[in-house]
C-alpha positions in Angstrom: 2.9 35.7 11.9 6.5 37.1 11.4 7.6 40.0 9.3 7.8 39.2 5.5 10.6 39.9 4.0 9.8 40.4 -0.1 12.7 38.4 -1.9 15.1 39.9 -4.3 13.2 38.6 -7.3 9.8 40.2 -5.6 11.4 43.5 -6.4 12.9 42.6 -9.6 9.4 41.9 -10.7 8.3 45.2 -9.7 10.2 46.6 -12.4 9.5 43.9 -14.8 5.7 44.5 -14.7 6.4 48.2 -15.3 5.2 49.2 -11.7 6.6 52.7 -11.3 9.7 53.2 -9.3 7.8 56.1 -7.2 5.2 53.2 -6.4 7.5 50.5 -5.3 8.6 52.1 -1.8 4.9 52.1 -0.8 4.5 48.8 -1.7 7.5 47.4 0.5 6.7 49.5 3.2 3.0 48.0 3.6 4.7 44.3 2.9 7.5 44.0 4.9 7.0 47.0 8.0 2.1 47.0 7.8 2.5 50.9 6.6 -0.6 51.5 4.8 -0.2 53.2 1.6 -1.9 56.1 -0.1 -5.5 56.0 -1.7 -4.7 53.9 -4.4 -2.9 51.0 -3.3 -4.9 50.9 -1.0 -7.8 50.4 -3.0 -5.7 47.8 -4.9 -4.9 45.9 -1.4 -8.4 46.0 -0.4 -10.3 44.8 -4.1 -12.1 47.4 -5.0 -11.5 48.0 -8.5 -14.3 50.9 -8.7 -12.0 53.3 -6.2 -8.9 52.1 -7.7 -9.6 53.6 -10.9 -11.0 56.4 -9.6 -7.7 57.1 -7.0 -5.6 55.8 -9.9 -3.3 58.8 -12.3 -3.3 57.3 -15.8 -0.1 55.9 -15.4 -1.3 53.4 -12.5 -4.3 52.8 -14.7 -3.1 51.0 -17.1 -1.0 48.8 -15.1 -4.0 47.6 -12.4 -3.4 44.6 -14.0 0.1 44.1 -13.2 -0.2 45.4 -9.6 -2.1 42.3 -8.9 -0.1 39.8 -11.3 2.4 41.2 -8.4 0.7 40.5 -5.3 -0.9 37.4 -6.7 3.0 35.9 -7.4 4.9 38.2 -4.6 3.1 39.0 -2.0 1.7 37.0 1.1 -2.0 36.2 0.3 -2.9 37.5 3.7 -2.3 41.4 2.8 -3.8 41.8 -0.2 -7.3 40.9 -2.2 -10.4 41.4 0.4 -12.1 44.1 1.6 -10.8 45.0 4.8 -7.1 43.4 4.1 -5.1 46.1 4.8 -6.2 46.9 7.8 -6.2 43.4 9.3 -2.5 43.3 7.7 -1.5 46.5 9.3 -3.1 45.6 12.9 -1.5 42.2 13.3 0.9 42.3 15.4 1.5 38.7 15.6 
């Protein structure tokens, strides 16, 4: 698997679902270069809705919704939505 590169419209959409511009950094970074992020996109990336409310500030709250409209449309399928994702994602070297 080669390195993803999210497309100019991928982070046009970040800002179009209202995802915080303090957020999107993290969210590139684990894309494109397999950094994990911090406790709650983690949470997001891994599908557990439970922690990512409770890592969540009330900001991030209220757009969980829109975190995964954006890695359901921008995203590779392979990083995101299953427990365990992000750590297969960040330890593929492939």
């Amino acid at each position: 698997m080669g390195k993803y590169v999210i497309t100019e419209k991928g982070h046009v959409k970040m800002a179009e679902y209202g995802i915080p511009a303090r957020m999107r950094g993290a969210l590139v970074r684990y894309v494109e270069d397999r950094i994990p992020p911090g406790h709650f996109l983690s949470a997001v990336i891994n599908n557990d809705l439970s922690e990512a409310c409770a890592r969540a500030d009330e900001e991030n709250k209220r757009l969980l919704p829109e975190y995964v409209m954006w890695f359901y449309n921008w995203a590779p399928r392979a990083c995101w939505g299953y427990p365990g994702a992000m750590k297969e994602w960040c330890s593929d070297e492939t």
